[in-house]
Backbone as CSV, one residue per row, in Angstrom:
resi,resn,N_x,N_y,N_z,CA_x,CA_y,CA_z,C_x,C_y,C_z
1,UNK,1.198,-11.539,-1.854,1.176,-11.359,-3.296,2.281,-10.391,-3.701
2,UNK,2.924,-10.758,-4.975,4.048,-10.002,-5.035,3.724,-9.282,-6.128
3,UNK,3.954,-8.099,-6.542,3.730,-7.252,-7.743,4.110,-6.385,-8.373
4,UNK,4.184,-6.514,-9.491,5.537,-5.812,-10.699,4.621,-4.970,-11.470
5,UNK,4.938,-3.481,-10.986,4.204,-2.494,-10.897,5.181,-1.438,-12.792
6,UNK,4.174,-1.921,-13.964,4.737,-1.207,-15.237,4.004,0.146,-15.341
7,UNK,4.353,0.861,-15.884,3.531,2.316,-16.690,4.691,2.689,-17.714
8,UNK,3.681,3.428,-18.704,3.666,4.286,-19.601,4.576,3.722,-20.801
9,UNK,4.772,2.303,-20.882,5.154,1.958,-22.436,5.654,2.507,-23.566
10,UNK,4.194,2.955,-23.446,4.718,3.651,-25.117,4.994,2.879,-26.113
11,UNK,4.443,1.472,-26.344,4.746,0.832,-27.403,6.365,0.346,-27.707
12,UNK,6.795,0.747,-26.867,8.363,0.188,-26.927,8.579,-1.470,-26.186
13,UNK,9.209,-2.419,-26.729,8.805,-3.721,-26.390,10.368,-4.061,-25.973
14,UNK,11.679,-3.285,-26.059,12.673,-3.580,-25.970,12.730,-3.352,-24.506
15,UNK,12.680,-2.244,-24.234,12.157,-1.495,-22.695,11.426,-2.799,-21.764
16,UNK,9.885,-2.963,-22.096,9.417,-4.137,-21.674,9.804,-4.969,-21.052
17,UNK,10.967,-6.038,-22.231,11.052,-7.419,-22.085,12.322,-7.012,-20.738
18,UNK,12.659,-5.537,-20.723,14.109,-5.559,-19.903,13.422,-5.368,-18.488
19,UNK,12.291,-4.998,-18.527,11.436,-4.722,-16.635,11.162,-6.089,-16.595
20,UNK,10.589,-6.804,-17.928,9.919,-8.310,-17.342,11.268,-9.602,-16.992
21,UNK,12.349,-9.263,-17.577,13.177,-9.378,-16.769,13.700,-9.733,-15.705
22,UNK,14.050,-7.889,-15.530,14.379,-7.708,-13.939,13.410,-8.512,-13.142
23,UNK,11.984,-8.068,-13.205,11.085,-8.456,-12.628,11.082,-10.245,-12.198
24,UNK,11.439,-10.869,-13.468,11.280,-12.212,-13.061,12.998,-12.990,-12.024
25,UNK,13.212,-11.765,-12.119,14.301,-12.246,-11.244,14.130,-12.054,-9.911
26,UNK,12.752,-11.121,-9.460,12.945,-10.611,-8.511,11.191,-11.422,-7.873
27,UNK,10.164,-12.175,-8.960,9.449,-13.157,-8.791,7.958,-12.016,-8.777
28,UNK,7.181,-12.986,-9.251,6.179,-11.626,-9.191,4.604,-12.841,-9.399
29,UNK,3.786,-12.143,-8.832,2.759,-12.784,-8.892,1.430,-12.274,-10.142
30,UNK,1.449,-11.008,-10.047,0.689,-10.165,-10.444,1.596,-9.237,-11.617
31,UNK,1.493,-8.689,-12.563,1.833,-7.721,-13.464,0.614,-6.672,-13.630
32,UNK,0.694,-5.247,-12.735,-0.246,-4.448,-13.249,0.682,-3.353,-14.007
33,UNK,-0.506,-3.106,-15.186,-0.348,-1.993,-16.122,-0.765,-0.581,-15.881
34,UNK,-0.633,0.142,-15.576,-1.121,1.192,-15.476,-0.818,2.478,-16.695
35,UNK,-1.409,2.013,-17.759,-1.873,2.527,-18.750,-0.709,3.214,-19.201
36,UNK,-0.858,3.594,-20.915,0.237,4.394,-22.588,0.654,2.701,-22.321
37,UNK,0.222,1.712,-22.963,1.000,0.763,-23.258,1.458,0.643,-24.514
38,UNK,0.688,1.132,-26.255,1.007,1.066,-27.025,1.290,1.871,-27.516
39,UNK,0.684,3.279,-27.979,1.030,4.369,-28.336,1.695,5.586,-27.381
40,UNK,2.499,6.060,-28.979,3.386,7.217,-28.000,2.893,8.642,-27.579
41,UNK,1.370,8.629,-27.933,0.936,10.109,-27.584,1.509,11.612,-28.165
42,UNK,0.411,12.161,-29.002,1.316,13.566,-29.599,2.087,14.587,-28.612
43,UNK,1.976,14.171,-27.141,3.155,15.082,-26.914,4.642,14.548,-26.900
44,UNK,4.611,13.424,-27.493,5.854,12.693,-27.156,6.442,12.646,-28.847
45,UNK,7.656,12.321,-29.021,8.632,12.199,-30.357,7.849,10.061,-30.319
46,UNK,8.275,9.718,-31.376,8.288,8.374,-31.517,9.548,8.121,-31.122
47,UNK,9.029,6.852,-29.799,10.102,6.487,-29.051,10.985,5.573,-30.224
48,UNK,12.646,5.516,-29.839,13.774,4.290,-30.501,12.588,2.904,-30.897
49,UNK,12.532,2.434,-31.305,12.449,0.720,-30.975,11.047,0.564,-31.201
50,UNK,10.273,1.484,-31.794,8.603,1.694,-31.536,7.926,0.276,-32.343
51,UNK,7.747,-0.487,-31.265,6.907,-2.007,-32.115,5.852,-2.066,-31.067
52,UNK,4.430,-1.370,-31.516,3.577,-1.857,-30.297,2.717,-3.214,-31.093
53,UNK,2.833,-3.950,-32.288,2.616,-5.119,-32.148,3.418,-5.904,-31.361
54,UNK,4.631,-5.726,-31.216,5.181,-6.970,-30.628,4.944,-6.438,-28.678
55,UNK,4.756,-5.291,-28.467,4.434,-5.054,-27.135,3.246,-5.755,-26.897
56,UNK,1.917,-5.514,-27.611,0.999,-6.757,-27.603,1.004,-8.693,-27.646
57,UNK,1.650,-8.727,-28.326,2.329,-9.973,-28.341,2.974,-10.218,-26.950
58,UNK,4.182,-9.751,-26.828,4.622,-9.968,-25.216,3.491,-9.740,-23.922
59,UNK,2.337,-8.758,-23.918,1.935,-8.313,-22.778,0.681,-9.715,-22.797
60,UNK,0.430,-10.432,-24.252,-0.785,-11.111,-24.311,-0.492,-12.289,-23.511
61,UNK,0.586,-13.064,-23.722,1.490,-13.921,-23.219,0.917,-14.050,-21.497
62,UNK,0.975,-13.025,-20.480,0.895,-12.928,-19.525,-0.495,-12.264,-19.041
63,UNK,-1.892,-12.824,-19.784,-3.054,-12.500,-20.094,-3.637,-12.764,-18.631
64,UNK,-3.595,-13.859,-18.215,-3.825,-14.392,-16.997,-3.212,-13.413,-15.396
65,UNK,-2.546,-13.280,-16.045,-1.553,-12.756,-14.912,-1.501,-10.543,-14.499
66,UNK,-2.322,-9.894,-15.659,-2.639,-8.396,-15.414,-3.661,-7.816,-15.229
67,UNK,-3.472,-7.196,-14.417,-4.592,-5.853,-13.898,-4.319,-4.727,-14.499
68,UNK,-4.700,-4.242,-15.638,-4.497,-3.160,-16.190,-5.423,-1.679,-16.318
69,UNK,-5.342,-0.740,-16.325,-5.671,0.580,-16.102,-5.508,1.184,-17.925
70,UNK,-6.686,2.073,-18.032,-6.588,2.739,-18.979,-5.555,4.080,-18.864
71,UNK,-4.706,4.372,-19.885,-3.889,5.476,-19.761,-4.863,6.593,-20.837
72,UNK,-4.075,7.884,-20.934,-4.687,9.116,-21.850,-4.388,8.747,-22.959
73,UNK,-3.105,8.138,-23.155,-3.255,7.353,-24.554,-3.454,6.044,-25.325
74,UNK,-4.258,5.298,-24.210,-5.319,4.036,-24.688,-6.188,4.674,-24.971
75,UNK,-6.776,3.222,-26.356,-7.946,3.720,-26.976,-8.866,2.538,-26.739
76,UNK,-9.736,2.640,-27.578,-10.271,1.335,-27.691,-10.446,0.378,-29.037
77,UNK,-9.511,1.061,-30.005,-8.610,0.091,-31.024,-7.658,-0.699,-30.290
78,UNK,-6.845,-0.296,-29.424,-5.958,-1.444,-28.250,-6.231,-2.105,-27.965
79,UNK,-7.790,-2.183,-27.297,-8.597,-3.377,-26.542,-8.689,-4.515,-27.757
80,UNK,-8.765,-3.981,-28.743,-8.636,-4.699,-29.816,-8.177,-6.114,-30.111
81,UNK,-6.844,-5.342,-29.676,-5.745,-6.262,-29.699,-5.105,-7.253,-28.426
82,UNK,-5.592,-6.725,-27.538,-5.165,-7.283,-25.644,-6.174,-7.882,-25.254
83,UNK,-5.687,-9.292,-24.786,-6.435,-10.799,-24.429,-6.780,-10.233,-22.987
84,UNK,-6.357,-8.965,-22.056,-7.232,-8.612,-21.317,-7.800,-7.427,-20.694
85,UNK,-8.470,-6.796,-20.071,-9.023,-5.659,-19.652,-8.220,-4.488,-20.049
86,UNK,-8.999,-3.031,-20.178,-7.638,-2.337,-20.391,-8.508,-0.960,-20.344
87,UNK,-9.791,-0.954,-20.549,-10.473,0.083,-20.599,-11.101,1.109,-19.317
88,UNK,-10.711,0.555,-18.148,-11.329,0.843,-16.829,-10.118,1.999,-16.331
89,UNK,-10.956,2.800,-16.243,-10.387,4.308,-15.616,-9.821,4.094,-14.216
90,UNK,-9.997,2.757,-13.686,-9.265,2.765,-12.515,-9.922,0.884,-12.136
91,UNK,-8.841,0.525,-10.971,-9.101,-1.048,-10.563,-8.568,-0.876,-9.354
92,UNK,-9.307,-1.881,-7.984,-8.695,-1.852,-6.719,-8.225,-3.238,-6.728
93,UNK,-6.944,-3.735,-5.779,-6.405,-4.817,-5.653,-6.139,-4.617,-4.737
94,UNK,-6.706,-5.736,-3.853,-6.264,-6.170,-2.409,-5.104,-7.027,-2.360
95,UNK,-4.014,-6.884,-1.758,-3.010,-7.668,-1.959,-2.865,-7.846,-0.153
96,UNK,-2.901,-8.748,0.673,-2.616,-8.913,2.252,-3.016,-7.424,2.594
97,UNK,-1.986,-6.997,3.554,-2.955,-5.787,4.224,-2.700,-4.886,3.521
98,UNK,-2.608,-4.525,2.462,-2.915,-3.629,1.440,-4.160,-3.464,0.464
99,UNK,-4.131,-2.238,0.217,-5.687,-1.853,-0.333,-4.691,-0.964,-1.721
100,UNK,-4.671,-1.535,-3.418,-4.007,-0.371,-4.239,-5.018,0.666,-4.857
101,UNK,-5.144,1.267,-4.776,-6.340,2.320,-5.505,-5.186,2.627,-7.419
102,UNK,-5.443,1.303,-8.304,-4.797,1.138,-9.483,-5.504,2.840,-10.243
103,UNK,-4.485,3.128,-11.048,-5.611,4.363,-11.802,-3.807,4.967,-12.869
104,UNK,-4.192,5.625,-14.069,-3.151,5.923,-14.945,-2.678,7.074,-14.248
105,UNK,-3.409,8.243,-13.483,-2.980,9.505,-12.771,-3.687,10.840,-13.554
106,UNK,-4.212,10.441,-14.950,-4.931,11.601,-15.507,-6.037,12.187,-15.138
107,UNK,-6.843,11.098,-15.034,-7.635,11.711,-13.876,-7.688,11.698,-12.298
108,UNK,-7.293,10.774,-11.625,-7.096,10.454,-10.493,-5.554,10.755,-9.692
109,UNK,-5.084,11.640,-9.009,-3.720,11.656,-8.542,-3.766,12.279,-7.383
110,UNK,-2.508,12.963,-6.898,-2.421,13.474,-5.770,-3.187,14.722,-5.489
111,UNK,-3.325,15.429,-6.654,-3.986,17.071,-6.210,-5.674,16.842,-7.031
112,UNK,-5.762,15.514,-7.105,-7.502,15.245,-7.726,-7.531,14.299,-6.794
113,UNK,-7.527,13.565,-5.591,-7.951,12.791,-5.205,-8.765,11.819,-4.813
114,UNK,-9.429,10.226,-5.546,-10.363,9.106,-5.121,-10.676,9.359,-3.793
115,UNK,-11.913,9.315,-3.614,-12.190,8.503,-2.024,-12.177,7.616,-1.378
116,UNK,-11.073,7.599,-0.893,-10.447,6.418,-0.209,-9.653,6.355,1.314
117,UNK,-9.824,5.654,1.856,-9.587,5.088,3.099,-8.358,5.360,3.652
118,UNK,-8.216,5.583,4.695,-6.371,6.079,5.415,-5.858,4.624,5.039
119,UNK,-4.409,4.799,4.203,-3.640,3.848,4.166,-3.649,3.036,3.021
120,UNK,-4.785,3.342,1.978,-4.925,3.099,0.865,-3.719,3.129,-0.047
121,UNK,-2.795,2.582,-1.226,-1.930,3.171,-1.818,-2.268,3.626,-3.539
122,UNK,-2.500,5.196,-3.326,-2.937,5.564,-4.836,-1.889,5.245,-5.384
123,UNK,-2.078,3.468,-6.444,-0.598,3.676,-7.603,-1.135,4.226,-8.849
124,UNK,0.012,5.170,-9.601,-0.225,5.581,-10.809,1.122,5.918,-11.580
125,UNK,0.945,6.386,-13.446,1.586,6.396,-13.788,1.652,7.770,-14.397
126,UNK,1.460,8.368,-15.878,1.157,9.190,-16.118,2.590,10.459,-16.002
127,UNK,2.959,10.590,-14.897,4.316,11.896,-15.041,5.233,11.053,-15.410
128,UNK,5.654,10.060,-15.680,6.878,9.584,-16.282,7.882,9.759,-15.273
129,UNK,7.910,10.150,-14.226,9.018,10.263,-12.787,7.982,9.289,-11.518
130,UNK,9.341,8.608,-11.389,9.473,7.520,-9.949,9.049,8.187,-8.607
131,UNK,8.094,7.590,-7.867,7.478,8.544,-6.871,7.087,7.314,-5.516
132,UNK,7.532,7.537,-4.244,6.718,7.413,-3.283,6.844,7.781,-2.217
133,UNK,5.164,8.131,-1.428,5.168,9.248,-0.322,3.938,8.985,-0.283
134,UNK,3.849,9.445,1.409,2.540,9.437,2.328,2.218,11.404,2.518
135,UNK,1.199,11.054,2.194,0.216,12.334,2.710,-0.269,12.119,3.731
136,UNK,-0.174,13.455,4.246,-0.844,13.887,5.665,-2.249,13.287,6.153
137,UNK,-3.214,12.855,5.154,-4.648,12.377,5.140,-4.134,10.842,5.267
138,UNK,-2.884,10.562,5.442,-2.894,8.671,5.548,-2.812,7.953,4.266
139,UNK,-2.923,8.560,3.127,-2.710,8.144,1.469,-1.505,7.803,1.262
140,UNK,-1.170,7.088,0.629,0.363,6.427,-0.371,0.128,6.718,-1.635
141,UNK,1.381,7.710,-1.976,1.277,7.879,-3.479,2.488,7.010,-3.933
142,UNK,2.275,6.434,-5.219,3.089,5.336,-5.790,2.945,5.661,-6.990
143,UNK,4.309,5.764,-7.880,4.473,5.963,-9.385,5.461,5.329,-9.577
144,UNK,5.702,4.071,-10.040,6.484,3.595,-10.553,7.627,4.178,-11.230
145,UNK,7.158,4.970,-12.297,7.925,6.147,-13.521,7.284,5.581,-14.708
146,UNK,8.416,5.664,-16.041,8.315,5.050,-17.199,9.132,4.170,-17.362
147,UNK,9.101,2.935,-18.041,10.179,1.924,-18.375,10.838,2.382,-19.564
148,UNK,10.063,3.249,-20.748,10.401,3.715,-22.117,10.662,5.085,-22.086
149,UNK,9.641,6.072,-21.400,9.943,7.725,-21.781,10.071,8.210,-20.733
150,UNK,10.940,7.635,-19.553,11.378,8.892,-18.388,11.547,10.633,-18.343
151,UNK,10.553,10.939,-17.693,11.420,12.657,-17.591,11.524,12.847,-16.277
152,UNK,11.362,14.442,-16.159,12.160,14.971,-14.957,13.313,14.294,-14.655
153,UNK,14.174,13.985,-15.675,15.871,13.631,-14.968,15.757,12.365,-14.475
154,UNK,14.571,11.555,-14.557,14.625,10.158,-13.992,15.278,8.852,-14.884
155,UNK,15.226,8.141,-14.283,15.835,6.949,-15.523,14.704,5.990,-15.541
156,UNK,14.720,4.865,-16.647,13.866,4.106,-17.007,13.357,3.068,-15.661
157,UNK,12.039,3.052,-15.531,12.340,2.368,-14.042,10.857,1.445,-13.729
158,UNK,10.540,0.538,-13.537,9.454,0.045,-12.716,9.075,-0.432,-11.298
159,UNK,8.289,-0.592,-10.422,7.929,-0.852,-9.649,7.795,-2.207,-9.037
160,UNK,7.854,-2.727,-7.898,7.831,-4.029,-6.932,7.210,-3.823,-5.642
161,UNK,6.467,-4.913,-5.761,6.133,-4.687,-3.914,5.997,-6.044,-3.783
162,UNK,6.427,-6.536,-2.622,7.056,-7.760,-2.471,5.861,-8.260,-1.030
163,UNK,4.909,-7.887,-0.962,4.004,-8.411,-0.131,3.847,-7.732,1.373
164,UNK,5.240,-6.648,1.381,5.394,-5.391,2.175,5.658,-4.331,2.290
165,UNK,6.466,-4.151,1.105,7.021,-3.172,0.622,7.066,-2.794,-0.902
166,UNK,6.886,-1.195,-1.048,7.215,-0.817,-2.306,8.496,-0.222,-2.925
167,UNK,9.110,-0.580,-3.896,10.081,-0.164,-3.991,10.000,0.331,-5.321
168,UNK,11.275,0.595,-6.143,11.240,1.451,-7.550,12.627,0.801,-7.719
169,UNK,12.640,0.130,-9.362,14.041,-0.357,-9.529,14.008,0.186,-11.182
170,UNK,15.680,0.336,-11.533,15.462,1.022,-12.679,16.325,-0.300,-14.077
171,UNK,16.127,-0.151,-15.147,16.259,-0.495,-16.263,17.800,-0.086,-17.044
């Protein structure tokens, strides 16, 4: 199973269509969300390009096809609007010999840690910087980044794992 790993939106749909993209160039089976898909959250400025109807519109399109995670700034006016799941504080996906422990990172991350199994890969989103690394306990931490509001010096970027590997490609 191949999978095109998004976070933190932000309602920006220009950003989006440029990961779904890349992404379809690079083939994907699965699209998980890991939560801020529509709104920009008061610690953030309103991102360039801010259309989270049409981010709904594009993400509905591919209804069939996401596993999505609640972020700190989903509500449940969003669910509203999205043909699928979006409210679950966390989702596991077995993909071949992988186990993902899905979750946004607000509550669940590296220094709060799920209980979970050596070799598990905690993906999340939430810091807006591109991340991956094994802990000493046998855990995989995985952060895609942001496709719309990068910090720490990172650039716009999403995630792939190609049925063995994870990687981070940027926008």
């Amino acid at each position: 199973m191949r999978i095109l790993f998004i976070s933190d939106i932000h309602g920006v749909p220009s950003t989006l269509e440029a990961a779904l993209a890349a992404g379809e160039s690079l083939g994907w089976d699965k699209l998980v969300l890991l939560g801020d898909l529509l709104y920009h959250g008061p610690r953030n400025g309103v991102p360039n390009f801010y259309d989270p109807e049409r981010v709904v519109k594009i993400l509905n399109g591919f209804k069939d096809r996401i596993v999505a995670v609640r972020g700190n700034c989903d509500a449940e006016v969003d669910q509203m609007l999205l043909s699928f799941p979006l409210m679950g504080d966390y989702a596991i996906l077995e993909a071949g010999k992988d186990t993902f422990f899905l979750t946004h990172g607000h509550l669940w991350n590296e220094y709060r840690l799920p209980p979970l199994g050596m070799g598990t890969i905690l993906a999340h989103g939430h810091t807006h910087v591109p991340e991956l690394k094994k802990l000493p306990c046998g855990l995989t931490i995985f952060n895609p980044g942001s496709i719309s509001l990068p910090k720490g010096g990172s650039s716009r970027s999403f995630g792939y794992y190609d049925g063995e590997n994870l990687r981070h490609y940027t926008i």
